[in-house]
C-alpha positions as a Python dict, from the first residue, in 0.01 Angstrom:
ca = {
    (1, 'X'): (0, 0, 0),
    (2, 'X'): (-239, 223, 172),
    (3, 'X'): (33, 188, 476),
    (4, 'X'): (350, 282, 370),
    (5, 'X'): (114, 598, 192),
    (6, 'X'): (53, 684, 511),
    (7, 'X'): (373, 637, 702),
    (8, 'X'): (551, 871, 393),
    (9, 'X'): (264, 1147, 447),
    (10, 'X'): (384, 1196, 830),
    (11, 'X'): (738, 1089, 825),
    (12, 'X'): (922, 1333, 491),
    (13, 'X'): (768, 1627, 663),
    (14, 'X'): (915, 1555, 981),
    (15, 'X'): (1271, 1467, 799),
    (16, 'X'): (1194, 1787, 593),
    (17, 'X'): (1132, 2013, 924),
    (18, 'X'): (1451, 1861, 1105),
    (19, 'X'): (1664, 1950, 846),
    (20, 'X'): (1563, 2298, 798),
    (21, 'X'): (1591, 2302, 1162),
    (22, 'X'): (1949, 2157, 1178),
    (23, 'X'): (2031, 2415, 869),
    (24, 'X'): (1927, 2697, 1047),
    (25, 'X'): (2077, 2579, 1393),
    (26, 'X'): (2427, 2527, 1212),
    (27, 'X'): (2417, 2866, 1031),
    (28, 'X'): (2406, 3062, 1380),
    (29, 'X'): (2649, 2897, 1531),
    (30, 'X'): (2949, 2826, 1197),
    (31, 'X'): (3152, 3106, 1042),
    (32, 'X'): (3161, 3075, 724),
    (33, 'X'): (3516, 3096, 574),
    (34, 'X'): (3561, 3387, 327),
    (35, 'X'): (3823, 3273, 46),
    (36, 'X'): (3920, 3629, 8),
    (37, 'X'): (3980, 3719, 379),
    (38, 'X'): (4298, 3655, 545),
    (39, 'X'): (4243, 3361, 840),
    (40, 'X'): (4565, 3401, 1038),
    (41, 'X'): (4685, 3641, 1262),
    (42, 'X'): (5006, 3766, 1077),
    (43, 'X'): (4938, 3951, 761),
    (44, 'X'): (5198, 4115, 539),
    (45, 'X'): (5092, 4444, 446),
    (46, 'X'): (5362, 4648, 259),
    (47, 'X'): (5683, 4506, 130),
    (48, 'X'): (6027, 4697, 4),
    (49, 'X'): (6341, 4633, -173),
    (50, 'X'): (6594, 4815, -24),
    (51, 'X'): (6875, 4656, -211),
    (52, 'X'): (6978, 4339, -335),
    (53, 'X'): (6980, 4156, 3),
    (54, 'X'): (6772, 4361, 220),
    (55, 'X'): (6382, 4363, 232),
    (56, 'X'): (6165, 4598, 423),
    (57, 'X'): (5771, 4436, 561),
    (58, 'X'): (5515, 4642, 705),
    (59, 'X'): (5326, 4303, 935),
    (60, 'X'): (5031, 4292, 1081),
    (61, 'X'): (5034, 4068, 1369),
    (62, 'X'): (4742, 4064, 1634),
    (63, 'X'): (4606, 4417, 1483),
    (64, 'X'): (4932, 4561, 1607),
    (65, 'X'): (5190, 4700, 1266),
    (66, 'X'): (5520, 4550, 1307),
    (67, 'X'): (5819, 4674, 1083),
    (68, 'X'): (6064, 4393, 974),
    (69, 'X'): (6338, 4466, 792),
    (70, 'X'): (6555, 4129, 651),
    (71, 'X'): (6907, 4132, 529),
    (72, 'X'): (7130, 3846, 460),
    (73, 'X'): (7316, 3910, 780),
    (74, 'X'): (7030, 4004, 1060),
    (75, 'X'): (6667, 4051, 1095),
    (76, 'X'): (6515, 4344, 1305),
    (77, 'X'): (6169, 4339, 1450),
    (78, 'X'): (6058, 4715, 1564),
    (79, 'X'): (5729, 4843, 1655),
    (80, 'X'): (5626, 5083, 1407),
    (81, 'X'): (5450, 5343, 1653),
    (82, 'X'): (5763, 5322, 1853),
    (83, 'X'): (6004, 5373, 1523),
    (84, 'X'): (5807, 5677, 1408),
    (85, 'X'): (5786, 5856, 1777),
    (86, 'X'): (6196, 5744, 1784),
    (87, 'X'): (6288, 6034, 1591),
    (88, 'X'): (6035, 6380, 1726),
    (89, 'X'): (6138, 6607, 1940),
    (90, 'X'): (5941, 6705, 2172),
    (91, 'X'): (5863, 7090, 2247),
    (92, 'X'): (6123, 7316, 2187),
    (93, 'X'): (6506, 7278, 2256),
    (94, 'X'): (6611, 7630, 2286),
    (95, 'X'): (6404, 7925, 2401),
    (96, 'X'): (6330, 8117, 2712),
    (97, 'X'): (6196, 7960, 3022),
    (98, 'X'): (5838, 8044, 3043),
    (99, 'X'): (5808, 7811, 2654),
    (100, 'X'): (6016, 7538, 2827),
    (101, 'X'): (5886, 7513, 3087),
    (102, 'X'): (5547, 7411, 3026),
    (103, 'X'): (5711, 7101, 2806),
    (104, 'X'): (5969, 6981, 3102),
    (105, 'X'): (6273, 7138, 2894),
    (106, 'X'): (6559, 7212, 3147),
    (107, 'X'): (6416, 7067, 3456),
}
């Protein structure tokens, strides 16, 4: 009896140090999931009724903003730093020379 007393004093340490080892080994190396953290790389973050047919999505795809607009008919697929600098002007369109010049008006 004295035996297996003494094989059980050396050996559930030993099981008890490798798997604090193995615990501690695994928890530098795994990523935990987070439940409330999107996983994928597309992420929808505003969405708009336009009308009955047509839908307007602000997507996040690779930490770039797409904007996606979806109708019945079509869908469009625009970047949405190159939809709002679409529209601007840039420097002024009338004037004298020396304030158009420096913005490349008239050359």
């Amino acid at each position: 009896m004295s035996d297996a007393l003494w094989r059980l004093a050396w050996a559930l340490p030993m099981v008890l140090a490798i798997g604090v080892a193995s615990v501690l080994v695994l928890r530098r190396w795994v990523v935990p999931h987070r439940q409330g953290e999107a996983t994928g790389r597309l992420r929808v973050l505003e969405s708009l009724p336009l009308s009955d047919d047509t839908r307007l999505y602000v997507i996040d795809v690779d930490r770039r903003p797409l904007l996606l607009v979806e109708s019945s008919r079509e869908i469009t697929l625009q970047d949405v730093a190159a939809a709002a600098g679409a529209g601007m002007r840039h420097g002024p369109a009338t004037g004298r020379a020396w304030i158009q010049r420096p913005w490349g008006v008239g050359r």
